[in-house]
VOSETOR-302766 format. One line per field, with one value per atom (N, C-alpha, C, O): residue in three letters; chain; atom name; x, y, z. Coordinates in steps of 0.2 Angstrom, whole numbers. Atoms other than C-alpha are relative to their C-alpha. Layout:
BEGIN
resn <- c(ALA / ...)
chain <- c(A / ...)
name <- c(CA / ...)
x <- c(X / ...)
y <- c(Y / ...)
z <- c(Z / ...)
This chain:
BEGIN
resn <- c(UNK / UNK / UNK / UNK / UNK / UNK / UNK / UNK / UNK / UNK / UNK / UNK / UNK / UNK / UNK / UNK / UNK / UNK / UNK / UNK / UNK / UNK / UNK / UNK / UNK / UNK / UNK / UNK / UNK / UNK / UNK / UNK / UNK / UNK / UNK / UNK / UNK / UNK / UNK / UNK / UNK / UNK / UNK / UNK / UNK / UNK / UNK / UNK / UNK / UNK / UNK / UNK / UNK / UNK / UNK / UNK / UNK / UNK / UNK / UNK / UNK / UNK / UNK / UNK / UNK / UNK / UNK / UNK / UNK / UNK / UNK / UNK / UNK / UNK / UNK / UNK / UNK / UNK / UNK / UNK / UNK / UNK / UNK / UNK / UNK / UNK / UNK / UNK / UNK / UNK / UNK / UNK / UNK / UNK / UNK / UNK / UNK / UNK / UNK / UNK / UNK / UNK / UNK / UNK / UNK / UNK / UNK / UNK / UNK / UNK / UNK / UNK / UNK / UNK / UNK / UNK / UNK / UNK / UNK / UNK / UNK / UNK / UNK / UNK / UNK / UNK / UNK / UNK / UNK / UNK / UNK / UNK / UNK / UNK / UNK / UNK / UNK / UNK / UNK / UNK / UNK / UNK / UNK / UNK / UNK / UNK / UNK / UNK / UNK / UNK / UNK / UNK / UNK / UNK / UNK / UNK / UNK / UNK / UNK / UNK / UNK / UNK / UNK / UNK / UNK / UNK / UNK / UNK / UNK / UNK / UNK / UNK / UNK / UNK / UNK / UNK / UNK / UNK / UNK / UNK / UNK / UNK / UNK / UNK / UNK / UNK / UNK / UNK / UNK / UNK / UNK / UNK / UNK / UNK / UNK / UNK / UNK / UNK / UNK / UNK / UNK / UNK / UNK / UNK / UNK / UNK / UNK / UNK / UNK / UNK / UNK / UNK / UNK / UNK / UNK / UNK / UNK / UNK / UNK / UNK / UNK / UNK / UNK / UNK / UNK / UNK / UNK / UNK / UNK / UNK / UNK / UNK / UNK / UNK / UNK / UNK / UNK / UNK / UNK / UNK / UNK / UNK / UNK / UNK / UNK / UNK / UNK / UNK / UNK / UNK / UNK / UNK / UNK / UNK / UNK / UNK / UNK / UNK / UNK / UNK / UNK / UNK / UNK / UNK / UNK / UNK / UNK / UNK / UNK / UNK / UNK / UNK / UNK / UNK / UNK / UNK / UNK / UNK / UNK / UNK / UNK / UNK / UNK / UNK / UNK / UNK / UNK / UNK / UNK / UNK / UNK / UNK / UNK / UNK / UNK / UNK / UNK / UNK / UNK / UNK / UNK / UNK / UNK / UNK / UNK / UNK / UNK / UNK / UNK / UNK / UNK / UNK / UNK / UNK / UNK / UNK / UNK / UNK / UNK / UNK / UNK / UNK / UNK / UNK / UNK / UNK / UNK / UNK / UNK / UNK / UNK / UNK / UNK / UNK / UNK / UNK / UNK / UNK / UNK / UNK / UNK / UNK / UNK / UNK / UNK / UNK / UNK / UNK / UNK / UNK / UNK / UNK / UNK / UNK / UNK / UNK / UNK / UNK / UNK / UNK / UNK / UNK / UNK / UNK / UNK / UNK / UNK / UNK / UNK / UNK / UNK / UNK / UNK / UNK / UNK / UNK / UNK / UNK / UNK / UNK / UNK / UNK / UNK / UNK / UNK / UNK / UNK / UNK / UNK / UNK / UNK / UNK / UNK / UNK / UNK / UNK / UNK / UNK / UNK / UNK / UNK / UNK / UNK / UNK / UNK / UNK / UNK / UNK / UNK / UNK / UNK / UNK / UNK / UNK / UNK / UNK / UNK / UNK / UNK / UNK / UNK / UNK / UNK / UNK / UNK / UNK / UNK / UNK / UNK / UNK / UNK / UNK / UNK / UNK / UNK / UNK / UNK / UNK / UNK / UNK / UNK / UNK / UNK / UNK / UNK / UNK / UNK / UNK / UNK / UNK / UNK / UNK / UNK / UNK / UNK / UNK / UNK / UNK / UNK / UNK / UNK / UNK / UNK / UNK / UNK / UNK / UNK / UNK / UNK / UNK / UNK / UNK / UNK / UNK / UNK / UNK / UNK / UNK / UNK / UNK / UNK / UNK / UNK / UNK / UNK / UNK / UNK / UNK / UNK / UNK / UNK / UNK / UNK / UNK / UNK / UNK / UNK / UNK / UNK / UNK / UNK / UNK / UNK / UNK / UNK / UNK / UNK / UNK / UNK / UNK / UNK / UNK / UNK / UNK / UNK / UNK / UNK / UNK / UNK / UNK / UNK / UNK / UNK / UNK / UNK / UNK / UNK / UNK / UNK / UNK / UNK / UNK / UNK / UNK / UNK / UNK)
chain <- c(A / A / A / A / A / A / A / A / A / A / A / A / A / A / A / A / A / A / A / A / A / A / A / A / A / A / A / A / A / A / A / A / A / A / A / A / A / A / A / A / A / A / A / A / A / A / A / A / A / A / A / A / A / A / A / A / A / A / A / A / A / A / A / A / A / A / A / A / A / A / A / A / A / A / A / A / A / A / A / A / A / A / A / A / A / A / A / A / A / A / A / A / A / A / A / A / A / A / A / A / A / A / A / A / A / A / A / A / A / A / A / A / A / A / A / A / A / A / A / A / A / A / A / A / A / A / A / A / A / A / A / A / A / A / A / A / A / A / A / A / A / A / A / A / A / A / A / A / A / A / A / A / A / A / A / A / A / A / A / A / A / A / A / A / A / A / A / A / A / A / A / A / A / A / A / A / A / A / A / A / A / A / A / A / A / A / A / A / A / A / A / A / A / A / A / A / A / A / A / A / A / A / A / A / A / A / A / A / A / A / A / A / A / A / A / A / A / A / A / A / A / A / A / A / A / A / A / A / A / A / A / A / A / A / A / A / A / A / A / A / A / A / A / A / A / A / A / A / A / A / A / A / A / A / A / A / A / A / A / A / A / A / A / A / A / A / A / A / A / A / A / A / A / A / A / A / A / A / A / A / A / A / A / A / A / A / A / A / A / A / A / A / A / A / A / A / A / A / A / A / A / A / A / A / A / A / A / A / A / A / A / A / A / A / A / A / A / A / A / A / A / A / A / A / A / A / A / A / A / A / A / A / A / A / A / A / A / A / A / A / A / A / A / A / A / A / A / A / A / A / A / A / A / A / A / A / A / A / A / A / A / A / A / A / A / A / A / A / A / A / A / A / A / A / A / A / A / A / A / A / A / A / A / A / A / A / A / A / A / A / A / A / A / A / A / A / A / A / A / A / A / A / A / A / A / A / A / A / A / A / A / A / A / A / A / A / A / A / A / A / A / A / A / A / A / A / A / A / A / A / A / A / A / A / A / A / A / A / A / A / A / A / A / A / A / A / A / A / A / A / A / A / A / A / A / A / A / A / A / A / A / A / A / A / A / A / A / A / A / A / A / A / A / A / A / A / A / A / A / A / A / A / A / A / A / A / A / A / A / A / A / A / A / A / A / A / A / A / A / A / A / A / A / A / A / A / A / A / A / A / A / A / A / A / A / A / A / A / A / A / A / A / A / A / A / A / A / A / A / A / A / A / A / A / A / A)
name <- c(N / CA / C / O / N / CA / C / O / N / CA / C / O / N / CA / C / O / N / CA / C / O / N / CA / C / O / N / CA / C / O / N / CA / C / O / N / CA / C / O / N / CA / C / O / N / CA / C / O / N / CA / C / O / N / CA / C / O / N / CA / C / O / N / CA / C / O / N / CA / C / O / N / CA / C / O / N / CA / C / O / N / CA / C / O / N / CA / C / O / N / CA / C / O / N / CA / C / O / N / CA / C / O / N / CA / C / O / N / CA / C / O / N / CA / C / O / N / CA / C / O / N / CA / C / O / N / CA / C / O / N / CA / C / O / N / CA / C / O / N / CA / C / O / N / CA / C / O / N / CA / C / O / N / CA / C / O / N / CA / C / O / N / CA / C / O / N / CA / C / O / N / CA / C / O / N / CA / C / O / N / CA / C / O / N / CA / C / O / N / CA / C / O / N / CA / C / O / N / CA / C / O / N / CA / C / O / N / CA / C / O / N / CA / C / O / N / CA / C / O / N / CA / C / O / N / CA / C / O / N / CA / C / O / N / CA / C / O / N / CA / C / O / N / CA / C / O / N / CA / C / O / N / CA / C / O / N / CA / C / O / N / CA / C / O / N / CA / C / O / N / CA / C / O / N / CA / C / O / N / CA / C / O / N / CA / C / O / N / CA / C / O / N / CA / C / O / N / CA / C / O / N / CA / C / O / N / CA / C / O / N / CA / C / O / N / CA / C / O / N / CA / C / O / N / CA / C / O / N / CA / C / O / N / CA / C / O / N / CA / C / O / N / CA / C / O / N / CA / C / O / N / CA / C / O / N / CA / C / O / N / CA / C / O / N / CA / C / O / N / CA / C / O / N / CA / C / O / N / CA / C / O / N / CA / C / O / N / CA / C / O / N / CA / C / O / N / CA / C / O / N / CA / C / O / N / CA / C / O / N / CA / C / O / N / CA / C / O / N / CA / C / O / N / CA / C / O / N / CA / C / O / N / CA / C / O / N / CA / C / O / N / CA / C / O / N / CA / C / O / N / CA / C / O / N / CA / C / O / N / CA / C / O / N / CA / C / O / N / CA / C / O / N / CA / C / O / N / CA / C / O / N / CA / C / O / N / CA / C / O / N / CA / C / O / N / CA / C / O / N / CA / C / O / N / CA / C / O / N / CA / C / O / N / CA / C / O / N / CA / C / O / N / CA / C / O / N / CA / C / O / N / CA / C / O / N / CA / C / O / N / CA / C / O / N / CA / C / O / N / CA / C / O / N / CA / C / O / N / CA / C / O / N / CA / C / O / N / CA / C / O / N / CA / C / O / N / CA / C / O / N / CA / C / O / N / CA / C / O / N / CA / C / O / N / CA / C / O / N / CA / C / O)
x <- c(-4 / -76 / -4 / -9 / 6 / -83 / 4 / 9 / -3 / -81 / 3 / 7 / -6 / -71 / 6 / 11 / -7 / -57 / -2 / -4 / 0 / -59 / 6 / 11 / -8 / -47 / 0 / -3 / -2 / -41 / 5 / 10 / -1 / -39 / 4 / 4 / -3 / -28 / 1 / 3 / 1 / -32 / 3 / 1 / -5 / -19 / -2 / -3 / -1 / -21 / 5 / 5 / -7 / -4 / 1 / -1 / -1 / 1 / -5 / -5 / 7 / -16 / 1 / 3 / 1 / -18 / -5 / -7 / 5 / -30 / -2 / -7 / 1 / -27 / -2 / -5 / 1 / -28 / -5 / -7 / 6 / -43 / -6 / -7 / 3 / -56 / 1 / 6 / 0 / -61 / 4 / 7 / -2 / -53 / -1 / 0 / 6 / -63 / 5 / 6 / -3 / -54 / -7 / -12 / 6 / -68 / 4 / 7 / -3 / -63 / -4 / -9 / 4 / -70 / 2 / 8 / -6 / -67 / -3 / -6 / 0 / -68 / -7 / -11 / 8 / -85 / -4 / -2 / 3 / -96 / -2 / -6 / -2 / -89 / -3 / -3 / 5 / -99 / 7 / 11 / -6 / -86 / -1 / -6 / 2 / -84 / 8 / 13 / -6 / -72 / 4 / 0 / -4 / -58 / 5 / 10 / 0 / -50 / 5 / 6 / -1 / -42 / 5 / 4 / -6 / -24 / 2 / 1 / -3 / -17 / 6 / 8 / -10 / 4 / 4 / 1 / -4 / 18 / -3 / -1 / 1 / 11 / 6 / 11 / -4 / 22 / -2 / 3 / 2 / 13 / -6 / -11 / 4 / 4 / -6 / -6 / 6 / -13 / -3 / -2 / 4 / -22 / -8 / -10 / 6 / -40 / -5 / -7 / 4 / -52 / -7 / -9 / 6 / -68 / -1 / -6 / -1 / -63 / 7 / 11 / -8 / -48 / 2 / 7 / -2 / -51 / -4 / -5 / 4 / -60 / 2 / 6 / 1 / -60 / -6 / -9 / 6 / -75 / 0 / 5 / 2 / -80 / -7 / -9 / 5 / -96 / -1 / 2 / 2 / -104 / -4 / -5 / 5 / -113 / -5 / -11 / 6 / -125 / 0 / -5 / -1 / -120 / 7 / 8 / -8 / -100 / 2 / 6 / 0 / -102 / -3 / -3 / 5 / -113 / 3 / 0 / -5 / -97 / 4 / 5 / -6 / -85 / 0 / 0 / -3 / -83 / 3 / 1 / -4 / -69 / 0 / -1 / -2 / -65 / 5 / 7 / -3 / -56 / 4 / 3 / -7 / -39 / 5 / 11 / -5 / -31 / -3 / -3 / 2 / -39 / 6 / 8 / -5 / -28 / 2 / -2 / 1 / -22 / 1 / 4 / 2 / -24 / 4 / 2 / 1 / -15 / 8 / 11 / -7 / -1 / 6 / 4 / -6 / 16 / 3 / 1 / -3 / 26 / 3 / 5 / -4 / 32 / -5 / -3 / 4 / 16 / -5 / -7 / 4 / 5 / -7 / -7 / 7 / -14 / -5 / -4 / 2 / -27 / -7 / -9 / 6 / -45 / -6 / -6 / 6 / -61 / -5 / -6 / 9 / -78 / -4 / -5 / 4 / -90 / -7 / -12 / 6 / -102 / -4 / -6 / 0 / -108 / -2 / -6 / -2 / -104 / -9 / -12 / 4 / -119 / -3 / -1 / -2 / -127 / -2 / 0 / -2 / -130 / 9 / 10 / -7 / -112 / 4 / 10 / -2 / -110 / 1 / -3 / 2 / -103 / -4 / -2 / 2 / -114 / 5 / 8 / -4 / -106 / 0 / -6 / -3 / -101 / -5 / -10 / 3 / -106 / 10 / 15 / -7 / -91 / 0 / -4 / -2 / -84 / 3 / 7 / -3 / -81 / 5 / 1 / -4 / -66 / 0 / 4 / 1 / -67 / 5 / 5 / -5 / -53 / -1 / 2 / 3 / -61 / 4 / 5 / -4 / -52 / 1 / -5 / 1 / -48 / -5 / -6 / 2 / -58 / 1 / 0 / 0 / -56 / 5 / 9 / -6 / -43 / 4 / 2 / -6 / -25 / -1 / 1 / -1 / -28 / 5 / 6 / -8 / -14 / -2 / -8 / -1 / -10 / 0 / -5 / 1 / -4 / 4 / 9 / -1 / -4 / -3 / -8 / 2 / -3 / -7 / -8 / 7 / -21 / -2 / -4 / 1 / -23 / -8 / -11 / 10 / -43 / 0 / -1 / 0 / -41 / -6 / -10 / 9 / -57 / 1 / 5 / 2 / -64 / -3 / -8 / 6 / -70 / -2 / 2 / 3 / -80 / -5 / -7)
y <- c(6 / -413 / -6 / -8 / 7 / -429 / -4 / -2 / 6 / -446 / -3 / -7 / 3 / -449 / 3 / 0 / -3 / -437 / 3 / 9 / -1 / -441 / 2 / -1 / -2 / -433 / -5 / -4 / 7 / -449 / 3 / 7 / -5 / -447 / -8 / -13 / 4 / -461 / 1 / 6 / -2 / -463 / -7 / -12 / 7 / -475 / -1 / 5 / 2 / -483 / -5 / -11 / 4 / -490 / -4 / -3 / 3 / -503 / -5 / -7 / 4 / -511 / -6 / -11 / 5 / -523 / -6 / -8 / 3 / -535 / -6 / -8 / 3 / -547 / 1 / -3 / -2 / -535 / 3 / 7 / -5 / -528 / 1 / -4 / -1 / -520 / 3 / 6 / -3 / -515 / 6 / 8 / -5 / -501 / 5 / 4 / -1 / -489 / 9 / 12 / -6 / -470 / 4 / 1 / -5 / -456 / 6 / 9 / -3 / -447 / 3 / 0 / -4 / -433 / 0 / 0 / -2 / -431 / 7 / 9 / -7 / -414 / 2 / -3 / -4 / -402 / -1 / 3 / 1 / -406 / -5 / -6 / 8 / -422 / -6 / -7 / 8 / -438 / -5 / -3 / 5 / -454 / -7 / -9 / 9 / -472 / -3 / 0 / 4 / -485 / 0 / -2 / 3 / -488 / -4 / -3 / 5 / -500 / 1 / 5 / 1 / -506 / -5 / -11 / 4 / -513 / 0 / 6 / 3 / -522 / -1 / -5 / 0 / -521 / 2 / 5 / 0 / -521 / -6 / -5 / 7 / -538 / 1 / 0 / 0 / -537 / -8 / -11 / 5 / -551 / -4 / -1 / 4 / -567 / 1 / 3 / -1 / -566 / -7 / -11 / 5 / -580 / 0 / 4 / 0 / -584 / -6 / -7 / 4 / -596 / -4 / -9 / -1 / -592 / 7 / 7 / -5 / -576 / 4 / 4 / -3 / -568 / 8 / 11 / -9 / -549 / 2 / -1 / -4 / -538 / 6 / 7 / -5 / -521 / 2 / -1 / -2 / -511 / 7 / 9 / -4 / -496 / 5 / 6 / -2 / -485 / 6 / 12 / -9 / -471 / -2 / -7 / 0 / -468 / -6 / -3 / 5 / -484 / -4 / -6 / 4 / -493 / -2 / 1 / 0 / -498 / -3 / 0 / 3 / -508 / 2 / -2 / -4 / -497 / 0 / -1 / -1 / -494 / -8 / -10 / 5 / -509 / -3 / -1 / 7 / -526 / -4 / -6 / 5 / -534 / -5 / -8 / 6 / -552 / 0 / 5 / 1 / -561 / -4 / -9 / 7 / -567 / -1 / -3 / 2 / -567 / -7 / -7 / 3 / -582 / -7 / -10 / 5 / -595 / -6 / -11 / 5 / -606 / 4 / 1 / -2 / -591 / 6 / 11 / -9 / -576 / 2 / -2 / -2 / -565 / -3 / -5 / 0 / -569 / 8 / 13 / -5 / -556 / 5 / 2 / -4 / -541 / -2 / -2 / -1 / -544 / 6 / 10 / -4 / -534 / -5 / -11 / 4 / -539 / 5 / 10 / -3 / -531 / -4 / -9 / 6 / -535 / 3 / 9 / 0 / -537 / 3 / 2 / -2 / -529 / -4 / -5 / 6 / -541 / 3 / -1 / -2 / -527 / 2 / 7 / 0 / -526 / 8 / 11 / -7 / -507 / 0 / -4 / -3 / -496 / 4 / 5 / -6 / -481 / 0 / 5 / -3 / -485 / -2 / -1 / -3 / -488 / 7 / 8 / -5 / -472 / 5 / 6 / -6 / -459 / 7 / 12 / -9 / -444 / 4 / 3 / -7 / -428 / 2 / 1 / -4 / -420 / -7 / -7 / 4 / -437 / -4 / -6 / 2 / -442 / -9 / -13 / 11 / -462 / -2 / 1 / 2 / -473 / -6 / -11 / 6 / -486 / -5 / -2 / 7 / -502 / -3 / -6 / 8 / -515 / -3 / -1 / 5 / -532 / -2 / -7 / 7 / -541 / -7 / -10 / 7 / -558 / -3 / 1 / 2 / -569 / -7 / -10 / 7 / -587 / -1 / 2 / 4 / -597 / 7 / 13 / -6 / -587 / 5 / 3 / -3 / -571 / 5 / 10 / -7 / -561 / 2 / 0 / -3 / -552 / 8 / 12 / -7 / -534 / 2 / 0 / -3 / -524 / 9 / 12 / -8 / -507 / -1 / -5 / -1 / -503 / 5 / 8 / -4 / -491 / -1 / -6 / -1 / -484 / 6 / 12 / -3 / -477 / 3 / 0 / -2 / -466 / 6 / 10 / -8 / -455 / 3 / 1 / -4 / -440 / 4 / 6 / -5 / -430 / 4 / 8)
z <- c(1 / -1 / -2 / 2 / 0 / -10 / 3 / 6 / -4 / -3 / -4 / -2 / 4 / -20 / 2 / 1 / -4 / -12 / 7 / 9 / -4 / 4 / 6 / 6 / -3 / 19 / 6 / 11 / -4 / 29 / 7 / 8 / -6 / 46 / 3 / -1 / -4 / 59 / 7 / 10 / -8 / 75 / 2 / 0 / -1 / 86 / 6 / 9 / -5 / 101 / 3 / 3 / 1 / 106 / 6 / 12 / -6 / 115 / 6 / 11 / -3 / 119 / 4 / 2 / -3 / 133 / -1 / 4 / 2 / 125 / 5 / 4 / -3 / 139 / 7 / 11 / -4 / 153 / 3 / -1 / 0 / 163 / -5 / -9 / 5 / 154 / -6 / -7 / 4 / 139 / -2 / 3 / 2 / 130 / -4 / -10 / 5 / 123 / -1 / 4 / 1 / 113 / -2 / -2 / 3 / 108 / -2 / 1 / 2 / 94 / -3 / -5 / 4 / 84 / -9 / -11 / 6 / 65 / 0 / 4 / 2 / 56 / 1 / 1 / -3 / 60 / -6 / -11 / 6 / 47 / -5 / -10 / 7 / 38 / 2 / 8 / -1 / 37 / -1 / -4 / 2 / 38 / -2 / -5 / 2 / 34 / 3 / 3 / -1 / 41 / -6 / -11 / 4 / 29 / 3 / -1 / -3 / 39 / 8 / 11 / -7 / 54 / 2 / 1 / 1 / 57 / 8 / 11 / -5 / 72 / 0 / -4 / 2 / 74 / 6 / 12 / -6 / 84 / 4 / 10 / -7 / 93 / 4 / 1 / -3 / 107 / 6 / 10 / -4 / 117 / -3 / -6 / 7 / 106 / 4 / 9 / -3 / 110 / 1 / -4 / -4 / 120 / 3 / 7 / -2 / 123 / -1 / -7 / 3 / 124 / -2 / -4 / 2 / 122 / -5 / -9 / 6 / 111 / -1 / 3 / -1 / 107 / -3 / -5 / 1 / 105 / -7 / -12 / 7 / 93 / 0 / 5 / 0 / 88 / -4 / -9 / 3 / 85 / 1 / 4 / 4 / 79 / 2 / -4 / 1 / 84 / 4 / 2 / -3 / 95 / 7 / 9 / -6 / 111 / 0 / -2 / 0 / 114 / -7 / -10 / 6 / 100 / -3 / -9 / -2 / 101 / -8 / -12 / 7 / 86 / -7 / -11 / 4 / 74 / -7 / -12 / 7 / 60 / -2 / -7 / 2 / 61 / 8 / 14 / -9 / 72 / -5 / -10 / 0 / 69 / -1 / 4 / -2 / 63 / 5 / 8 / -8 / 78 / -4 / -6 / 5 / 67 / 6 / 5 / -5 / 86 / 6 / 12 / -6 / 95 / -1 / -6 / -1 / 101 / -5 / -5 / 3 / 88 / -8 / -13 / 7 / 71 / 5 / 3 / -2 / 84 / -7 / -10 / 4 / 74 / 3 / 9 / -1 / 78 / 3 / 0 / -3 / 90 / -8 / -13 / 6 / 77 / -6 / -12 / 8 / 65 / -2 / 3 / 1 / 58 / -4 / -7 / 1 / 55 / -3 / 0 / 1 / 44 / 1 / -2 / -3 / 53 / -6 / -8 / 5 / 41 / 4 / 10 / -4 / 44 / -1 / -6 / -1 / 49 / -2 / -4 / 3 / 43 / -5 / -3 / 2 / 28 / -3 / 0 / 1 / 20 / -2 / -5 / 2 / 19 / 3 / 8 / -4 / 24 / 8 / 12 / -3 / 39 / 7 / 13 / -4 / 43 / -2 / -2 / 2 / 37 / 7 / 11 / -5 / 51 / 0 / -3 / 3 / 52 / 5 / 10 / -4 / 55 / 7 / 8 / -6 / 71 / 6 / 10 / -6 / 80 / 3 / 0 / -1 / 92 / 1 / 3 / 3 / 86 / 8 / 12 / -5 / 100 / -2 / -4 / 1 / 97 / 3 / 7 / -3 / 106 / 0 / -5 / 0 / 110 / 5 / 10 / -5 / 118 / 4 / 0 / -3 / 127 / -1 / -1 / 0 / 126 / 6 / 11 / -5 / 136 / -1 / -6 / -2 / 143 / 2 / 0 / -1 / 151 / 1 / 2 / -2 / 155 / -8 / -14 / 8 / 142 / -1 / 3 / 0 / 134 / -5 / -8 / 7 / 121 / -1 / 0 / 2 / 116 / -6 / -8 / 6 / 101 / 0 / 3 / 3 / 94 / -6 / -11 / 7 / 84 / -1 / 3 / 6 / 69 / -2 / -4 / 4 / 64 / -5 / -3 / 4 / 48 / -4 / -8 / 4 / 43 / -7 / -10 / 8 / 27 / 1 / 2 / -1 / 30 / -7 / -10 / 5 / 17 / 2 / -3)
């Protein structure tokens, strides 16, 4: 399979406490053999606005000792810019595509969602990590 038909994978983390506790971190494998790429990364179902005031949530993207290695989120949730209850958000990669944000094969992805930080922080949503595998 090339990477011009690649087979797209969706991996959901529902319901995220963005204001709660720690971090929240998924480890997911893609297919045995396939190299990947972020193709992006959607925030939805806000069920709680997101508040914070020194940051207001990321999602990222990487592997073992390196969280951020594929995709770190713009922060379009900081107090002031958060979604609206009932929206959806699609977050930018703050990292510029190349190889190596590329996933090597049979390496397991670790998903990340930061928490807000500062002051009273809230905020939950469901988040969508949409990959290409080839």
């Amino acid at each position: 399979m090339a990477y011009d038909n690649p087979s797209r994978m969706q991996y959901t983390i529902a319901a995220n406490d963005f204001g709660g506790g720690a971090d929240t971190t998924q480890i997911v494998s893609g297919p045995a053999g396939k190299r990947g790429r972020v193709k992006h990364v959607l925030i939805y179902d806000v069920t709680e606005t997101f508040v914070g005031t020194t940051s207001g949530g990321q999602v990222l993207v990487g592997k073992s000792g390196d969280t951020d290695a594929y995709f770190v989120s713009s922060a379009p949730v900081l107090a002031g810019s958060s979604p609206a209850v009932g929206a959806s958000v699609v977050l930018v990669n703050q990292l510029t595509p190349s190889d190596a944000t590329e996933i090597p094969a049979d390496t397991p992805v670790h998903i990340t969602c930061v928490k807000t930080v500062g002051g009273t922080v809230t905020g939950i949503a469901s988040v969508d990590v949409s990959i290409d595998w080839y």
